[in-house]
N, C-alpha and C positions, 0 to 999 in steps of 0.2 A: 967197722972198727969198734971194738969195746969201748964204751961209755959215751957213745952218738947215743941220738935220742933221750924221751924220758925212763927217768928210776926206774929199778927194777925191783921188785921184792923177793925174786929170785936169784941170788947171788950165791957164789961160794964161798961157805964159811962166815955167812952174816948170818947174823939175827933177821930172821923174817916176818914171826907172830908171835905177840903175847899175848899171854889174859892176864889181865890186870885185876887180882882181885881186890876188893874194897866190899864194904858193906852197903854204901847207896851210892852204885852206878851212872845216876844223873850227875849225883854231889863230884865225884872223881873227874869224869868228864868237864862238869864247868873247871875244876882245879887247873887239868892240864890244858887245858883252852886259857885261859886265864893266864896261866905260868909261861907255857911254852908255844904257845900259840896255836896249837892242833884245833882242827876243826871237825869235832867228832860228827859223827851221822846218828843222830837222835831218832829212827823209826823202830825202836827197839825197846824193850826194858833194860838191855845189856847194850848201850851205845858204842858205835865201831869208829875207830880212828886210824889214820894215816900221819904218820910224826913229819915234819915240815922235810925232811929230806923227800919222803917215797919210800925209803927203804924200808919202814916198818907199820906194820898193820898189827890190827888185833881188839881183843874187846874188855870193854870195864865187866867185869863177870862178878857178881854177889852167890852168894853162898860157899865158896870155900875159902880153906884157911887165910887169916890175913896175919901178917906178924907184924907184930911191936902196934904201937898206938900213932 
């Protein structure tokens, strides 16, 4: 039956990955660990995280566009 077991990051019609861009990666990471509780995976320059559902993954990525301040 749909929605046994755990999250899926593959669903239809959701958001599944982002990249997060920001200019310092680690800095972003502590933020949304700090804000929203994600417990990102720090073996990287570009830290990966899973948002407290399961349903979304993806990475703190530097170097492109970031908008507003």
């Amino acid at each position: 039956m749909p929605g046994d077991g755990p999250p899926s990051v593959f669903r239809a019609g959701g958001v599944s990955y982002l990249h997060i861009p920001c200019r310092v990666p680690s800095r972003a990471a502590d933020f949304y660990e700090a804000v929203f509780g994600w417990e990102p995976r720090r073996d990287s320059d570009e830290p990966a995280f899973a948002d407290a559902t399961g349903h979304v993954i993806g990475h703190f990525v530097a170097g492109e566009p970031v908008l507003g301040e």
